[in-house]
Structure formats: C-alpha cells, structure tokens
Phi, psi and omega in degrees: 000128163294148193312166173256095191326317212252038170278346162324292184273001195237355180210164167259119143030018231278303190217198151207165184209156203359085192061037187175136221266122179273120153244111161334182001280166175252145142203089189307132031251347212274325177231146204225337178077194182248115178273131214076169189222285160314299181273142185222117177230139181264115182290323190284004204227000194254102187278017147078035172271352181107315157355309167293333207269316191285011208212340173297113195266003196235348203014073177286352178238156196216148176269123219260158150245145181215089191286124187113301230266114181343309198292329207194147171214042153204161204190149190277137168256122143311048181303319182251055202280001160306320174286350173298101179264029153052053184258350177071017179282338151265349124344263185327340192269300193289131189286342168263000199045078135275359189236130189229096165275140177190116188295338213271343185266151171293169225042043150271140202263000000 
C-alpha cells in the first residue's frame, strides 16, 4: 500500500529527527511512521533500493540506519527535504510509492 497523501491529518506528530518532523505511531524496530512533511518517505513500506538518493538532483535524501525494521534496515531520510525543488523524480522513482512530495504541507522550508 502507498505511502498516505493525507497522513497530516491521518497521524500524529510523534518526534523529529534530523531536523524534520516523524509522524507516528512509531514503535521501533518494526514500525518507523513517516519521516518529513514536505518531502514524506513512509519508512515503514521504503525497502531501500535506492533509486531516490541516486536520482535526486538536490540530494534531499541520506541513508538511515534502521536495524531490525522487516523490510529493510536502512532506509532514504528527507534529512534535506528544505532543498527540495519539487521536480518529483523521486516520486517517480520509487518502486514502492513510499515518497509523497507537496510543496504545499506544512514544514516547507
């Protein structure tokens, strides 16, 4: 299932993490939320091929480690979703729809 445009309004808030907002629920290692508000990568559904970090002209993405977690145990961070200029090639990219961009949510920087 792709990530969820409308997780603003459909989760909660939980933390942040390097500078850009987790929305829940979290429970580590198995569910991880969604990381970023602009840039939105659903940690629990982004199996790590990579594709975004290599295809980002901007490199808005950094690779996590996240040990344990079913899918993957490393995962793409928006750590520099401020830079994002919204060309959507990772949107495009991605085999799994875990990344949602909209310039239009709060935290654009």
């Amino acid at each position: 299932m792709p990530i969820d445009p409308n997780f603003e309004e459909n989760r909660e808030l939980v933390d942040e993490h390097n500078g850009h907002d987790v929305w829940g629920p979290v429970e580590e290692p198995d569910t991880l939320g969604i990381h970023g508000t602009h840039v939105a990568v659903d940690f629990d559904i982004c199996l790590a091929d990579g594709a975004c970090l290599e295809d980002c002209p901007v490199d808005v993405f950094e690779w996590v480690d996240t040990p344990g977690h079913p899918e993957s145990e490393i995962k793409a961070d928006p750590a520099n979703e401020a830079q994002c200029i919204d060309c959507m090639l990772c949107v495009d990219v991605c085999p799994v729809d875990a990344i949602d961009v909209d310039a239009g949510r709060q935290g654009r920087a």
